[in-house]
C-alpha positions as CSV (number, residue, x, y, z in Angstrom):
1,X,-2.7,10.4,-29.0
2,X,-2.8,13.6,-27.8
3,X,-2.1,14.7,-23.5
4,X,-5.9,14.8,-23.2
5,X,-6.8,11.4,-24.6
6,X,-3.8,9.7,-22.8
7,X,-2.4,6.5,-24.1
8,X,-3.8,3.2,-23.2
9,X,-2.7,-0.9,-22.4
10,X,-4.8,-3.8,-21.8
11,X,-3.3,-6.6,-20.0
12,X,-4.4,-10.3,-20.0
13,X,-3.2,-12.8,-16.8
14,X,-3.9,-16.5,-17.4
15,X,-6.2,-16.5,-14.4
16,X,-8.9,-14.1,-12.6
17,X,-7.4,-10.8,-11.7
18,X,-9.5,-9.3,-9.0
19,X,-8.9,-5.5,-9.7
20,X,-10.7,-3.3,-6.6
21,X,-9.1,-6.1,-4.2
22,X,-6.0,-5.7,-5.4
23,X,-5.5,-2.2,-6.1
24,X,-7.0,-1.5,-2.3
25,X,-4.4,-1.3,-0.5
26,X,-3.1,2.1,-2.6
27,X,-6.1,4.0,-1.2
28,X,-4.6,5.8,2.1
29,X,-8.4,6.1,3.1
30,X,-11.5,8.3,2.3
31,X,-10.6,11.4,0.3
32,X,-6.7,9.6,-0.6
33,X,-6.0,13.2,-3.1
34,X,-3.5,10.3,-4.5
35,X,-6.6,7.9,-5.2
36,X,-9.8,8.1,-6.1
37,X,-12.3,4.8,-6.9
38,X,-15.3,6.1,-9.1
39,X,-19.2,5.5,-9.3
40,X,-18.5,3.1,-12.4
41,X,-15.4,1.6,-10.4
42,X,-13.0,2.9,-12.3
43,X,-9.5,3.4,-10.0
44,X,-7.4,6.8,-10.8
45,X,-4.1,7.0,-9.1
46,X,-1.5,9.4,-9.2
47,X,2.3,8.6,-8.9
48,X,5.8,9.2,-9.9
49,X,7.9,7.3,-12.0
50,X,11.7,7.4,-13.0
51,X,10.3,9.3,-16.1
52,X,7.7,11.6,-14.3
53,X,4.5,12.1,-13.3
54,X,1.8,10.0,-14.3
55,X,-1.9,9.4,-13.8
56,X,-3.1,6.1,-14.2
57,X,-7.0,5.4,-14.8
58,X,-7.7,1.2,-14.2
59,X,-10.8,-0.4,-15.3
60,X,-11.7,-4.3,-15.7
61,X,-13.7,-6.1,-18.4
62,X,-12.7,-9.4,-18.2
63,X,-12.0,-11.1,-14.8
64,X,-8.6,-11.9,-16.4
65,X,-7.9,-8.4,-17.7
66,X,-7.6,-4.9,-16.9
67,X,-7.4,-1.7,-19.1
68,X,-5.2,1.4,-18.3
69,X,-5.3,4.7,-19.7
70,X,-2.5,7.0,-18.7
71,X,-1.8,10.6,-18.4
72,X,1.4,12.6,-18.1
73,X,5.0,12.0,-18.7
74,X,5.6,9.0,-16.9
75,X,3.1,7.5,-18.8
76,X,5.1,5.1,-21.2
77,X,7.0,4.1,-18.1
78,X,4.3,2.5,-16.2
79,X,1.9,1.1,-19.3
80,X,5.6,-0.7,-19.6
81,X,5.5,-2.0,-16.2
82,X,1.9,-3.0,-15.7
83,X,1.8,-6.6,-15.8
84,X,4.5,-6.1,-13.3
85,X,2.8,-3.8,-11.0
86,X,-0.1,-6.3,-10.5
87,X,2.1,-9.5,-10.1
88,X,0.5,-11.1,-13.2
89,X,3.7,-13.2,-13.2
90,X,3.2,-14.5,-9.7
91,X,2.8,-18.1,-9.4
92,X,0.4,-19.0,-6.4
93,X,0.7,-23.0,-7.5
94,X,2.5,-23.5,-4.1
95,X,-0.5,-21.8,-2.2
96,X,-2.8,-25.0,-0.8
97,X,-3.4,-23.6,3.0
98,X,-4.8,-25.9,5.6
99,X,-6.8,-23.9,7.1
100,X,-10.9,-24.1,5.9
101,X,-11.0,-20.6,6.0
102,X,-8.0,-19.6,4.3
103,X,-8.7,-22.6,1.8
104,X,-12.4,-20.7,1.2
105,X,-11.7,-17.8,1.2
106,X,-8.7,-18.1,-1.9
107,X,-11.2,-20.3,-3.5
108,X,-13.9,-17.4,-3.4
109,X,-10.8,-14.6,-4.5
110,X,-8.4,-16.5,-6.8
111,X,-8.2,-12.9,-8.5
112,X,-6.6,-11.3,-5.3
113,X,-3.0,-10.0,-6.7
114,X,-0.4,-9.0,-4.7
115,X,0.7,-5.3,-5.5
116,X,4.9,-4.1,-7.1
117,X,4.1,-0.8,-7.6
118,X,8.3,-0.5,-7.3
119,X,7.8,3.1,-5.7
120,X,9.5,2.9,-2.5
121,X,9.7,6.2,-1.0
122,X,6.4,6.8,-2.4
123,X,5.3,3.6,-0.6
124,X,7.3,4.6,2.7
125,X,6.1,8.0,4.0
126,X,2.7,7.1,4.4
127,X,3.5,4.2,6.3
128,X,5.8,6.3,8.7
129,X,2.9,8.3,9.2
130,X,0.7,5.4,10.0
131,X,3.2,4.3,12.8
132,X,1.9,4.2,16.4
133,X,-1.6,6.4,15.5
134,X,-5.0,5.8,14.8
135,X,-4.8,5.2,11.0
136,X,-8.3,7.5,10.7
137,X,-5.3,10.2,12.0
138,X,-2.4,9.3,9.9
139,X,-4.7,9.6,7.2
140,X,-5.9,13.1,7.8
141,X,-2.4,13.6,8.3
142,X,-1.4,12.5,4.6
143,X,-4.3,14.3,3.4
144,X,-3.3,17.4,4.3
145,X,0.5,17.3,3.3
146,X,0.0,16.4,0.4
147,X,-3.0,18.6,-0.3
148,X,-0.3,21.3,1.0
149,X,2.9,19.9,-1.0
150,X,1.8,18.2,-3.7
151,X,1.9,18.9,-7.4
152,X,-1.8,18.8,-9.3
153,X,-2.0,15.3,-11.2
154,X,-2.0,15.2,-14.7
155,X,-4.9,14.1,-16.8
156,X,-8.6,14.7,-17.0
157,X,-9.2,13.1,-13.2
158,X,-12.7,12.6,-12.0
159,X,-11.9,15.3,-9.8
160,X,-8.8,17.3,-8.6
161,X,-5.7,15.1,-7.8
162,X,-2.6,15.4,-6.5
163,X,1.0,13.9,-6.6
164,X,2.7,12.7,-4.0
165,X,5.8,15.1,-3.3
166,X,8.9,14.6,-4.5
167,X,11.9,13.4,-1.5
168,X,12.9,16.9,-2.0
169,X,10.4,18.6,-1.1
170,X,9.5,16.2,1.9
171,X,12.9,16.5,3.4
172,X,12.4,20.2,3.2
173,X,9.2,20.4,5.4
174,X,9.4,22.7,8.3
175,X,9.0,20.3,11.3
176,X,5.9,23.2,12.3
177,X,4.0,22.1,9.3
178,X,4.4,18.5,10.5
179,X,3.1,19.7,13.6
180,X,0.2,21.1,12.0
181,X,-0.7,18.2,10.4
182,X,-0.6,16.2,13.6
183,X,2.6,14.5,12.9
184,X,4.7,13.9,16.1
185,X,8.4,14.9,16.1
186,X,9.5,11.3,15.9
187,X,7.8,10.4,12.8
188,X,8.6,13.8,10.9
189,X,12.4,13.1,11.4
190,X,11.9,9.4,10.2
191,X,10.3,10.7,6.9
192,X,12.8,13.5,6.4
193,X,15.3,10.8,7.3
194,X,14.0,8.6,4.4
195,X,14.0,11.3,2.2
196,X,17.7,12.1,2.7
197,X,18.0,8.4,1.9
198,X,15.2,8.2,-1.3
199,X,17.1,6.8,-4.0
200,X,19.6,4.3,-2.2
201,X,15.7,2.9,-0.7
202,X,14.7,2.9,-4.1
203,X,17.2,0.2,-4.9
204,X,15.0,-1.9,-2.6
205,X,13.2,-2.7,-5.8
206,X,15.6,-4.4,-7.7
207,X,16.5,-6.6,-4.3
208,X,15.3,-9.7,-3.1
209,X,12.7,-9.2,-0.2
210,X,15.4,-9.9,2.6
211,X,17.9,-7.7,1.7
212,X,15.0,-5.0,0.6
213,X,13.6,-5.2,4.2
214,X,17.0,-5.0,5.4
215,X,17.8,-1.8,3.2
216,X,14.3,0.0,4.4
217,X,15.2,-0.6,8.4
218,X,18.3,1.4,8.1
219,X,16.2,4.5,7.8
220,X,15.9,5.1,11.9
221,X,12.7,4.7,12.6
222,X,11.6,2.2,10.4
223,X,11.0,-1.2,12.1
224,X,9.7,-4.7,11.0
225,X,6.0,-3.4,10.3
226,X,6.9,-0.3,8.6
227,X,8.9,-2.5,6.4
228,X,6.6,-5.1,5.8
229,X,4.0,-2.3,4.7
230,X,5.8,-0.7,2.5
231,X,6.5,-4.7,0.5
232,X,3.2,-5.2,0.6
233,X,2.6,-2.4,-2.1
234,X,5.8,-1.6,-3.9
235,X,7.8,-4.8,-3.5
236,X,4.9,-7.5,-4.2
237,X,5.7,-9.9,-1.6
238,X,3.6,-12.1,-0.8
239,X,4.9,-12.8,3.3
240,X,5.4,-9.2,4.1
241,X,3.9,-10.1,7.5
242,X,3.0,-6.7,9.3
243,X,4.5,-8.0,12.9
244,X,3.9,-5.2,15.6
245,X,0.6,-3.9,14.3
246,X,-1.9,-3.4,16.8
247,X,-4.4,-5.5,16.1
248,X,-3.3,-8.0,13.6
249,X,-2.2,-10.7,15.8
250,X,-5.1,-10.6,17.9
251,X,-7.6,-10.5,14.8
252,X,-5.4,-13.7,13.7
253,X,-6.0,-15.4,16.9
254,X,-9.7,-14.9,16.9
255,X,-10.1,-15.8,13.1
256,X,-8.4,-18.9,13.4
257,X,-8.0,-19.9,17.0
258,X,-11.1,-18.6,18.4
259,X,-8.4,-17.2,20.8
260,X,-5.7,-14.5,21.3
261,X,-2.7,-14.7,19.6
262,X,0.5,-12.2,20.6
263,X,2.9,-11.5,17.9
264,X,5.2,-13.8,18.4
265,X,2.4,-16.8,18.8
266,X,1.3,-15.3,15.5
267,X,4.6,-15.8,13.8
268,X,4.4,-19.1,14.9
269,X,1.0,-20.1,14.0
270,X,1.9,-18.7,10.4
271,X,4.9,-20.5,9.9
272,X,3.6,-23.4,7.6
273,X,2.1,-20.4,5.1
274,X,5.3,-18.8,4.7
275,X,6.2,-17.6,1.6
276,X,2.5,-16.5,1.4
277,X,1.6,-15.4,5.0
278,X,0.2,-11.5,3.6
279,X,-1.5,-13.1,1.2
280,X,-3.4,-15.4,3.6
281,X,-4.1,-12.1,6.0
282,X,-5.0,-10.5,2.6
283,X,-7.5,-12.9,1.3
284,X,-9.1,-13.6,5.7
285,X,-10.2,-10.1,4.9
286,X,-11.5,-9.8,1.5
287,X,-13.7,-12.8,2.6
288,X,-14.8,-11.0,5.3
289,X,-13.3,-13.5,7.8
290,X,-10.9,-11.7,10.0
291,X,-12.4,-10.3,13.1
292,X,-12.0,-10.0,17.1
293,X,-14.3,-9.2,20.1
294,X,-14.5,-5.7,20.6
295,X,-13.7,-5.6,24.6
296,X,-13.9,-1.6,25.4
297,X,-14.4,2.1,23.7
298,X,-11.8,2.5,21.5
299,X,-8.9,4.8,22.0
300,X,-9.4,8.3,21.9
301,X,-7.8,10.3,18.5
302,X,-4.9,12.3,19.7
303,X,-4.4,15.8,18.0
304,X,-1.3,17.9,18.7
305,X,-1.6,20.4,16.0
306,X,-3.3,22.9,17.9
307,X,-0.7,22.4,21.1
């Protein structure tokens, strides 16, 4: 096939495979120049592989299978790894939670996959950036690098797209332009950090999920969360609890205590779901379940750029 028509695998699991829930978590929010989700819900995304850059359109038929057509040179690469990426080898026979609203709501979204994209650093830097901000922020943030850094995405896309830089080109940001982009001092030297580091984090992939956690948290700067986020999209597992977020142990509390939780109430409370704790957070969502009582206004957005 010619670069323009792109070349194309369909995949078949042995059970549902919800596709928009389980690509979601790729989508770095409204406008993601990385991702873009269509009028006919077809999902484009734009990555690197070992082998280059690749555009990667998804679309579901079946509920048990999903369709990709590819664009670039990393093309081969990632039709290869599909089944991979979306954990169609996962085996959730283990997963009978107690809980009546964890039980209902993986009852209503068997399909919900957990995510191995196996892209690390690509994973990484937008989590950094999500660290200790407004996530509305860290996503204008992202927008804007890459809009500023990144290379056009190959393929026909729906609309203009862009790669995520390369570790090369993020470790030679000026610290200015990270101030431009609203991105504190502390978390531009943890991504410039991580890109000095890019290909022994990499590695992560092949590890188990302990010693992957362990290998991402000797970037300074990247804790338990920042860790746990970046498993939850390249690394597909499962318990990649995000301890230290803001509002998950609260929202875990409410949803299934009718009561604040801290985090380290949380990690209790969670202990009997382990190895599939993310996943039971995952599916509270998708079900619409998770919530807490809004108490106040919310925080005010900080902006430095301008200071």
């Amino acid at each position: 096939m010619s670069d323009r028509n792109g070349a194309e695998r369909t995949v078949t699991a042995g059970r549902p495979v919800h596709l928009a829930l389980t690509l979601a978590p790729l989508r770095r929010g409204p406008g993601d120049p990385c991702h873009r989700v269509t009028a006919g819900g077809a999902h484009w995304h734009a990555s690197r592989t070992a082998t280059g850059p690749v555009t990667a359109r998804f679309t579901q038929g079946a509920p048990d299978t999903v369709t990709v057509r590819a664009w670039g040179p990393g093309s081969a690469e990632f039709l290869d790894r599909l089944s991979h990426m979306l954990c169609l080898d996962e085996d959730v026979a283990g997963f009978a939670p107690e809980h009546r609203l964890i039980a209902e709501a993986h009852r209503r979204f068997p399909g919900l996959r957990m995510l191995r994209t196996g892209q690390v650093f690509e994973a990484l830097v937008p989590a950094i950036l999500e660290q200790r901000v407004h996530t509305v922020s860290a996503h204008a943030s992202w927008r804007k690098l890459v809009g500023q850094f990144g290379d056009p995405a190959p393929g026909p896309t729906p609309e203009p797209m862009r790669l995520p830089p390369t570790a090369e080109v993020w470790r030679r940001i000026p610290s200015w332009t990270f101030h431009r982009a609203n991105v504190d001092p502390q978390r531009a030297k943890t991504i410039v950090l991580a890109a000095r580091m890019a290909d022994k984090l990499e590695q992560a992939a092949t590890m188990d999920h302990a010693a992957a956690a362990e290998r991402l948290r000797a970037v300074p700067g990247v804790g338990v969360w920042t860790a746990a986020e970046v498993a939850q999209r390249a690394l597909g597992d499962p318990d990649a609890l995000s301890v230290g977020d803001f509002h998950l142990a609260a929202m875990v509390g409410w949803t299934l205590l009718g009561r604040p939780l801290d985090d380290e109430a949380m990690v209790e409370y969670l202990e009997p779901l382990r190895p599939h704790r993310y996943r039971a957070i995952r599916l509270l969502q998708a079900a619409g379940f998770a919530h807490k009582p809004k108490f106040g206004p919310r925080t005010s957005l900080v902006d430095i750029s301008g200071i």
